[in-house]
C-alpha positions as a Python dict, from the first residue, in 0.01 Angstrom:
ca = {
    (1, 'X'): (0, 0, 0),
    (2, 'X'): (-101, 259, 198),
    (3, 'X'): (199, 489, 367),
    (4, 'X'): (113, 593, 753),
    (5, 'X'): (232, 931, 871),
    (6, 'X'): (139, 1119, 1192),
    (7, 'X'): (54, 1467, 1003),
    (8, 'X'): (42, 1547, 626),
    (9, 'X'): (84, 1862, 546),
    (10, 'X'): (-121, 1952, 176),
    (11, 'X'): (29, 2276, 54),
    (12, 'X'): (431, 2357, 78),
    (13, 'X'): (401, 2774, 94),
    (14, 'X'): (479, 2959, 406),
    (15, 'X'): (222, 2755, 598),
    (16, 'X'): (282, 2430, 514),
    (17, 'X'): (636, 2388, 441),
    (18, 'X'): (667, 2563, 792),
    (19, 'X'): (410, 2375, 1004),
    (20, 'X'): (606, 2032, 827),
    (21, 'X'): (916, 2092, 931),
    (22, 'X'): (794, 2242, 1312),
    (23, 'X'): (605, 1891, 1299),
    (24, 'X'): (895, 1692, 1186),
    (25, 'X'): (1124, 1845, 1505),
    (26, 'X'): (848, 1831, 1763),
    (27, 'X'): (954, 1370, 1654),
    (28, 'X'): (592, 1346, 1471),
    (29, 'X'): (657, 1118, 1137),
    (30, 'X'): (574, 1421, 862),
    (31, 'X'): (504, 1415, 518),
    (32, 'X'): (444, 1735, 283),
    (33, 'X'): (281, 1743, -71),
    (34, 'X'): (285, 2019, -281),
    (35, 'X'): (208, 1997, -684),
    (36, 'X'): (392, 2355, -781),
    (37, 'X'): (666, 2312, -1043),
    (38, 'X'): (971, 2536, -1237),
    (39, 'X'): (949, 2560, -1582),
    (40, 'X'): (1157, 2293, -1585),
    (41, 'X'): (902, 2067, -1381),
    (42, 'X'): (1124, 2063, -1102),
    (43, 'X'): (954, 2093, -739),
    (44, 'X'): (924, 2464, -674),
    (45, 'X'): (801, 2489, -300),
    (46, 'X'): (761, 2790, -114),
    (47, 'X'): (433, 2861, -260),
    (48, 'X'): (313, 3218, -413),
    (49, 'X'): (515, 3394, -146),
    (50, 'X'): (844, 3236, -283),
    (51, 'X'): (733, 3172, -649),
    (52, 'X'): (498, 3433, -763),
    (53, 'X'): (483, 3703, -449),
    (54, 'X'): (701, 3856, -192),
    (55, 'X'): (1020, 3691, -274),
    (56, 'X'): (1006, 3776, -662),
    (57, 'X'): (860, 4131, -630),
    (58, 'X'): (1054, 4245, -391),
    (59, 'X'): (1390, 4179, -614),
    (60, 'X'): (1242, 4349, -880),
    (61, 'X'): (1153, 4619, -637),
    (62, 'X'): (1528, 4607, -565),
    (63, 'X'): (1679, 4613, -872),
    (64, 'X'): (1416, 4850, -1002),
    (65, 'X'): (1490, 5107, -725),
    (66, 'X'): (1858, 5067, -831),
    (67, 'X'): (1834, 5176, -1230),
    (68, 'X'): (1619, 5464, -1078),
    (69, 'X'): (1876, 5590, -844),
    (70, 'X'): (2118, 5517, -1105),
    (71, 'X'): (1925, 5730, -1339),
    (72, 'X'): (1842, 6022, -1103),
    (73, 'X'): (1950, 6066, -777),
    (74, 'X'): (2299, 5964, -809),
    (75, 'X'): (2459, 6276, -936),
    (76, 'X'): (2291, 6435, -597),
    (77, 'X'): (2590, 6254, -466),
    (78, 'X'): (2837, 6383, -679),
    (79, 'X'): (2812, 6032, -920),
    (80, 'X'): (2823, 6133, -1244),
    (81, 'X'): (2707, 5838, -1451),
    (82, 'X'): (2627, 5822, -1860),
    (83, 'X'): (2482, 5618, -2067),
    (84, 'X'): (2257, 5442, -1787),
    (85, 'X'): (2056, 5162, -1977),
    (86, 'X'): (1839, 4900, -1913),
    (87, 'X'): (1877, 4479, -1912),
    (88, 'X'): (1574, 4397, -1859),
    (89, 'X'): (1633, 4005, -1963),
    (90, 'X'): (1913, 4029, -1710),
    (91, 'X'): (1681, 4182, -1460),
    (92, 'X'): (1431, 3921, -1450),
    (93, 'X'): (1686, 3649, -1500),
    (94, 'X'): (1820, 3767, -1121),
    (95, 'X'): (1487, 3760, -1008),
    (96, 'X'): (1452, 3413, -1137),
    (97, 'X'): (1756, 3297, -992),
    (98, 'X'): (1682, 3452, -626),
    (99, 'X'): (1368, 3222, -646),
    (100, 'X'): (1528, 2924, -743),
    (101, 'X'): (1741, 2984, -449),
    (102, 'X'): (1436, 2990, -214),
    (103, 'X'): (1324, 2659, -379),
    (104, 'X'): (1609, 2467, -362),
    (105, 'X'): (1659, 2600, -15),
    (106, 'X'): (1299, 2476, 131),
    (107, 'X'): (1447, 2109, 15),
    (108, 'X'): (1745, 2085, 164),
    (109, 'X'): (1507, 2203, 505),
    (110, 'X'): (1257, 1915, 439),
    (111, 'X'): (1538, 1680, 363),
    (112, 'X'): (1725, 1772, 705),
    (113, 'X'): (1426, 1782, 943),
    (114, 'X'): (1316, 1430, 795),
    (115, 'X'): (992, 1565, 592),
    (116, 'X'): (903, 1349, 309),
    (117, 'X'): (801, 1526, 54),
    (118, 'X'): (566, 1445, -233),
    (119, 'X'): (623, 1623, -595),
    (120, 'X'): (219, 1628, -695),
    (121, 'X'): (-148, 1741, -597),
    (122, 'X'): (-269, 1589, -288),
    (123, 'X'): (-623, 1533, -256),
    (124, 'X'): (-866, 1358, 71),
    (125, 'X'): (-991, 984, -17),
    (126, 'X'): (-1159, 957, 270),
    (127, 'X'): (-1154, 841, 641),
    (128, 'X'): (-893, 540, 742),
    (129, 'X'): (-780, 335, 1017),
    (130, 'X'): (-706, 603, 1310),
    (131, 'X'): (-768, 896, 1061),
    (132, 'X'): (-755, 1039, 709),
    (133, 'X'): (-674, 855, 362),
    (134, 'X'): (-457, 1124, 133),
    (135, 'X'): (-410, 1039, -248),
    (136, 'X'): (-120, 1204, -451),
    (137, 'X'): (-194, 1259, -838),
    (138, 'X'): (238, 1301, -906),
    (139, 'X'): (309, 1598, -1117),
    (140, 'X'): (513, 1420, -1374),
    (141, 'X'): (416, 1042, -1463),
    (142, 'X'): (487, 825, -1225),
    (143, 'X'): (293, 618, -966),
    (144, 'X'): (71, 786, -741),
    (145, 'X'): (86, 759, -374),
    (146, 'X'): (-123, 724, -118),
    (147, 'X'): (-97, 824, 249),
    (148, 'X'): (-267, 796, 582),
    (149, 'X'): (-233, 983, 898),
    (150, 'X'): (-406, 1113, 1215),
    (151, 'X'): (-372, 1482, 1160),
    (152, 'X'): (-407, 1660, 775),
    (153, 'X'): (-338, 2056, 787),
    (154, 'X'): (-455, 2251, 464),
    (155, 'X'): (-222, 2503, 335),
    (156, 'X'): (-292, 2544, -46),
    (157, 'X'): (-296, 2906, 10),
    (158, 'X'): (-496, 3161, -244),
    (159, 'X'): (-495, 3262, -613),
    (160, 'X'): (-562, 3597, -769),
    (161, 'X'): (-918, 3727, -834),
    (162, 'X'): (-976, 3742, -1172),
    (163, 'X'): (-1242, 4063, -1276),
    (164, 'X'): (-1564, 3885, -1450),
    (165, 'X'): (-1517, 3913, -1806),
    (166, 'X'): (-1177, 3967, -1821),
    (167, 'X'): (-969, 3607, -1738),
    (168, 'X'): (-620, 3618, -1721),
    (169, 'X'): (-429, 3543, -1989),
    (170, 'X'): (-68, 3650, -1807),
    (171, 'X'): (-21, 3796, -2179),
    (172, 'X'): (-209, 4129, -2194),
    (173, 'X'): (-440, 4107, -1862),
    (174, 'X'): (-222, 4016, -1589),
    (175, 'X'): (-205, 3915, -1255),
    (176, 'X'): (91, 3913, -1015),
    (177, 'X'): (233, 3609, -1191),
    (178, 'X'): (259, 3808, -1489),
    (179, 'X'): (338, 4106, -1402),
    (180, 'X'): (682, 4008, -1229),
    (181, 'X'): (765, 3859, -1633),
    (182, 'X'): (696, 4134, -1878),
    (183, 'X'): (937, 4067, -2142),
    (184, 'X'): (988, 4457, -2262),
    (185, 'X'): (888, 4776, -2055),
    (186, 'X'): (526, 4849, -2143),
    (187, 'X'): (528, 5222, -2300),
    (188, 'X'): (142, 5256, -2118),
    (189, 'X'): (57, 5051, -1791),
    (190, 'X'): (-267, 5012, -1644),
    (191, 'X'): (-365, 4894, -1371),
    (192, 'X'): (-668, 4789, -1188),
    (193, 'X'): (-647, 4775, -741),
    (194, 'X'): (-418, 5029, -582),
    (195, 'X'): (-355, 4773, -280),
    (196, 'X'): (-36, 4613, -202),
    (197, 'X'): (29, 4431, -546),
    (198, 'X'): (-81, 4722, -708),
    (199, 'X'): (138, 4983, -628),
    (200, 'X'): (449, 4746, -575),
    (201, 'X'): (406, 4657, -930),
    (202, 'X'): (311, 4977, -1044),
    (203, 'X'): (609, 5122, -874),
    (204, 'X'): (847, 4873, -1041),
    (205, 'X'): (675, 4915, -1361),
    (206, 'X'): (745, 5324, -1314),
    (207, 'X'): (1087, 5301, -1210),
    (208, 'X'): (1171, 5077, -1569),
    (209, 'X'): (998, 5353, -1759),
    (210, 'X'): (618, 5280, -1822),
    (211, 'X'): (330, 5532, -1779),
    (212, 'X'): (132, 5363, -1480),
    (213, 'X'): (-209, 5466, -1464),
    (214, 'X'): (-348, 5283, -1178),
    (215, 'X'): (-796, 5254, -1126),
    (216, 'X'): (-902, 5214, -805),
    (217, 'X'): (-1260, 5119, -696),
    (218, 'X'): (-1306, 5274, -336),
    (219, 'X'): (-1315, 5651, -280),
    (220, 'X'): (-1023, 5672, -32),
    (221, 'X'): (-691, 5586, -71),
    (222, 'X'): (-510, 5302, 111),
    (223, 'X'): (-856, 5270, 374),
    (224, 'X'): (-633, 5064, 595),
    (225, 'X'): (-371, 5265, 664),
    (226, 'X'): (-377, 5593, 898),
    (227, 'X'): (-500, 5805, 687),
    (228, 'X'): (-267, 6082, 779),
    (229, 'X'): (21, 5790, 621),
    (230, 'X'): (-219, 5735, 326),
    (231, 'X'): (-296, 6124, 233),
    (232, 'X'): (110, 6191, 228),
    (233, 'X'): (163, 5847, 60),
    (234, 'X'): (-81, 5947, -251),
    (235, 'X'): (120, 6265, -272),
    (236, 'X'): (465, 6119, -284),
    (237, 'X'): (314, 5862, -538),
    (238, 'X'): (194, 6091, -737),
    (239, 'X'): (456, 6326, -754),
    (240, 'X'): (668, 6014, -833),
    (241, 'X'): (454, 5995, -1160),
    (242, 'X'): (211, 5724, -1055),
    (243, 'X'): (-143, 5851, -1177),
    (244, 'X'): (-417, 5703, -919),
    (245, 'X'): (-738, 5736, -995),
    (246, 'X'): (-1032, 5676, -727),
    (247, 'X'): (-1366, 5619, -717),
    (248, 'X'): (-1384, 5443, -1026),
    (249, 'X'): (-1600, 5206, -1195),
    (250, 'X'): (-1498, 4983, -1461),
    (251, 'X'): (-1672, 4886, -1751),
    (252, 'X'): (-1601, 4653, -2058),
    (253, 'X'): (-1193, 4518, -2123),
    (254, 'X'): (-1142, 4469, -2493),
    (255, 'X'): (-789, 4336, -2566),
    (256, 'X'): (-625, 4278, -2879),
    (257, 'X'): (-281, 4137, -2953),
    (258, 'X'): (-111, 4470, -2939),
    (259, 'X'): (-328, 4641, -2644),
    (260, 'X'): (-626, 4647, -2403),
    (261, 'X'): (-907, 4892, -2370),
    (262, 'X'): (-1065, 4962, -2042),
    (263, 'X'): (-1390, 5189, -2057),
    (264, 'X'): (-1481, 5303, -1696),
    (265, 'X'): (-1652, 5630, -1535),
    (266, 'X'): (-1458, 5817, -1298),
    (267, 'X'): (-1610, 5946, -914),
    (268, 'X'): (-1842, 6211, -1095),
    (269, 'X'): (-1967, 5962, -1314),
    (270, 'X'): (-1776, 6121, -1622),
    (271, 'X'): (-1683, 5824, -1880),
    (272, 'X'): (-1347, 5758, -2020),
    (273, 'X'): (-1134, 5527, -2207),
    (274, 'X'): (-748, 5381, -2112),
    (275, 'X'): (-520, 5224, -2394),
    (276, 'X'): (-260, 5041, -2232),
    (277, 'X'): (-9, 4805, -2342),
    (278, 'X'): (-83, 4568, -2103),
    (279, 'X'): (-352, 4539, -1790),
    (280, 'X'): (-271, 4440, -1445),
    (281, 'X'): (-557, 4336, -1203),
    (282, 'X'): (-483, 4340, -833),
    (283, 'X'): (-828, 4321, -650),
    (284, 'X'): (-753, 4080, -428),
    (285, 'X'): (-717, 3701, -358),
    (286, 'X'): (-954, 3372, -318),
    (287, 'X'): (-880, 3096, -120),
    (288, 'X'): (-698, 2814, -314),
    (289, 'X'): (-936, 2448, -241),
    (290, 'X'): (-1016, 2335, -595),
    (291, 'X'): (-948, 1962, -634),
    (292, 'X'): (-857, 1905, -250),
    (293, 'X'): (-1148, 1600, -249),
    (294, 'X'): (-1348, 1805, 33),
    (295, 'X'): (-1663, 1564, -65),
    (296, 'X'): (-1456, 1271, -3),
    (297, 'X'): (-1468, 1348, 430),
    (298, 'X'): (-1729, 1606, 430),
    (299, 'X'): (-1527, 1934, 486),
    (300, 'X'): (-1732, 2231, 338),
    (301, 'X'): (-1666, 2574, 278),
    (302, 'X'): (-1815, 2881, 392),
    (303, 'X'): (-1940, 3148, 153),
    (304, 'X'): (-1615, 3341, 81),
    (305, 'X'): (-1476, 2999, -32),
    (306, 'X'): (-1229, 2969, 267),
    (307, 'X'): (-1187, 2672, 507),
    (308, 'X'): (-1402, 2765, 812),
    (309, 'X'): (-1178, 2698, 1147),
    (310, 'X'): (-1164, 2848, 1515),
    (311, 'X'): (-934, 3036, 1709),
    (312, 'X'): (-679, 2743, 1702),
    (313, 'X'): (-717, 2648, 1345),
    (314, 'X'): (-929, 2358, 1388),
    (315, 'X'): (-1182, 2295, 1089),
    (316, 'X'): (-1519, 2113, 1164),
    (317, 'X'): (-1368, 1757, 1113),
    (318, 'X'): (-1177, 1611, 1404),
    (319, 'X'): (-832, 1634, 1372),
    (320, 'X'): (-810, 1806, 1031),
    (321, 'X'): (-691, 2110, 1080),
    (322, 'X'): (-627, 2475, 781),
    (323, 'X'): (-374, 2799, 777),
    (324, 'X'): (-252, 3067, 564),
    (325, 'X'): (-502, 3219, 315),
    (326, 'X'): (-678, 2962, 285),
    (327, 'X'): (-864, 3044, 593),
    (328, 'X'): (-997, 3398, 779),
    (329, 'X'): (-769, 3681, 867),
    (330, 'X'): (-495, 3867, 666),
    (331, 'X'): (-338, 3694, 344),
    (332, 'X'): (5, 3727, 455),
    (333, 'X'): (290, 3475, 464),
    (334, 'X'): (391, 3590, 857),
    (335, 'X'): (92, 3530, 916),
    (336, 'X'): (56, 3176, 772),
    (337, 'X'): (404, 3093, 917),
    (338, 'X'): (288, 3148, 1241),
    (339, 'X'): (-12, 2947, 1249),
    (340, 'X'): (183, 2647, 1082),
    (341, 'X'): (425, 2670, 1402),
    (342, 'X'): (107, 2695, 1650),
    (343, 'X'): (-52, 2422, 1483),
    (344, 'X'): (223, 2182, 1472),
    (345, 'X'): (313, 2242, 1837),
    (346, 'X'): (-84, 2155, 1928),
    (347, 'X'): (-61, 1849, 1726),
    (348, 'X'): (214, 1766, 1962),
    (349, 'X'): (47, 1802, 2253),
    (350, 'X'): (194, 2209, 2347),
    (351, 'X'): (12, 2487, 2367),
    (352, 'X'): (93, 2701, 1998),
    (353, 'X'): (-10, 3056, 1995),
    (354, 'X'): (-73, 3325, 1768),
    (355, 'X'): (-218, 3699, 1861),
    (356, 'X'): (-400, 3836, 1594),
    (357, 'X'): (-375, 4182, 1693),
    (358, 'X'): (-7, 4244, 1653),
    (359, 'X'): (24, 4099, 1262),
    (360, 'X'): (229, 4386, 1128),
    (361, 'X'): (228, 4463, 760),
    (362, 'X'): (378, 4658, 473),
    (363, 'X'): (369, 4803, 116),
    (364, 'X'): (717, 4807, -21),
    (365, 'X'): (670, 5128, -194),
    (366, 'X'): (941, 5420, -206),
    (367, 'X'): (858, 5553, 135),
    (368, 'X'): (768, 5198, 272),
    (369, 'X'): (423, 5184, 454),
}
């Protein structure tokens, strides 16, 4: 038996569990289903913002900035300290627990603005009575469910590129997952991107004691940013010990169990070889819509692999509507969280809005961008 809702929400990160619970106050009958899980196989919303992103990162930027004060710029204050050593375990137990937090916190949200959520991947079955059919596959066995409601917004969100030839194993090549839950301080870092994840991680990576060597494709640094901000940015990096490296062009990654080789030619064309103890890749982020059933209504995707929509978020199908990364503009949660909110308030009949041109960003780097 089929359970009728007036929006269902696929995807509980910044833009869905957001545009739920704006739905759920605006008095429309809300569900949310999102399949991500703790180690424990507990429901873990919040999505790669809360679970693998900006949440996580930045308390290891925190606590990472702290043990590097500790270590050198206290006793500029007259704190004498000895004997300053590291817990790493500890470290990325805190880190753990702040996310957990964030979790359990989305929950008690949905539970007191009267979402319903569903624990499992949600999937389109087709068209029904006065709208969409939604299946849920539950993430631990148990029966699935399936749903029915006028309005569906997509927020799966986006994954991290992988580099052809060189998957990630979250072991030796990395991507942010696994680079906020390196077990021991890598003696040799590399890392491939100098964007945002890139030199956050490489920063907290630094700051614990690894030799970052970060490989960057483009010939500029930071092309977004004023590039007055950028040119003094590269020098406090670098003086910080970071070694960026531009213009590059990567060849073959070999990895063993111990180490990974990258081979890649530098701006003149000169080739070289890195040994690092472990690899991260940061080259950006693809739209999340594997198993979503976008055959089963006739929703296709445009050639990036993103959900086409218009101005107001609107996909091609009537009704059926996509935020976050999973569609055009900047991959950022405030940015997702925003569209949620105008998208809910549409669905109820106001007039949401969202101006593109003042979406402010930032690389928590020591100075902040």
């Amino acid at each position: 038996m089929s359970q009728q809702f007036d929006v269902i929400v696929i995807g509980a990160g910044p833009g869905g569990y957001i545009a739920a619970i704006r739905s759920a106050q605006l008095g429309l009958k809300t569900a949310c289903i999102d399949a991500w899980s703790t180690a424990q196989g507990t429901p873990a919303p919040g999505g790669t913002c809360t679970n693998v992103g900006c949440i996580p990162s930045k308390a290891l930027l925190q606590s990472s900035e702290h043990f590097d004060h500790a270590q050198h710029h206290f006793s500029e204050h007259g704190i004498e300290l000895k004997g300053v050593s590291l817990d790493l375990a500890k470290m990325i137990s805190r880190k753990d627990q702040v996310v957990k937090q964030n979790n359990e916190g989305i929950l008690y949200l949905f539970k007191k603005n009267k979402v319903t959520f569903f624990h499992g991947m949600g999937a389109f079955a087709g068209q029904a009575e006065g709208g969409y059919a939604v299946n849920v596959t539950p993430v631990k066995v148990g029966e699935a469910a399936q749903l029915s409601a006028k309005h569906v917004i997509i927020a799966t969100g986006s994954k991290a590129r992988e580099l052809p030839g060189a998957p990630f194993d979250e072991k030796m090549i990395l991507s942010n997952d696994g680079a906020l839950n390196i077990e021991k301080v890598p003696k040799k870092l590399a890392l491939i991107g100098s964007g945002v994840i890139g030199l956050e991680m490489g920063s907290v990576w630094r700051r614990l004691g690894a030799e970052v060597t970060i490989l960057e494709g483009l010939p500029t640094f930071l092309g977004a940013v004023d590039e007055q901000i950028a040119r003094e940015a590269h020098k406090a990096f670098t003086k910080q010990g970071l070694k960026i490296e531009l213009g590059v062009k990567v060849g073959e990654i070999k990895k063993t169990a111990k180490e990974v080789s990258i081979s890649y030619s530098d701006a003149s064309g000169q080739a070289h070889q890195l040994v690092a103890d472990k690899l991260i890749v940061s080259i950006g982020r693809v739209p999340q819509t594997g198993g979503l059933g976008l055959d089963a209504v006739g929703l296709a995707l445009d050639d990036k692999g993103a959900i086409p929509v218009d101005d107001l978020c609107r996909t091609a199908l009537p009704n059926v509507w996509a935020v976050g990364d999973v569609v055009r503009g900047p991959m950022l949660a405030h940015k997702a969280e925003e569209e949620g909110v105008a998208v809910a308030e549409r669905i109820a009949g106001q007039h949401g809005h969202v101006n593109f041109n003042t979406i402010p960003w930032v690389i928590y780097t020591s100075p902040e961008i």
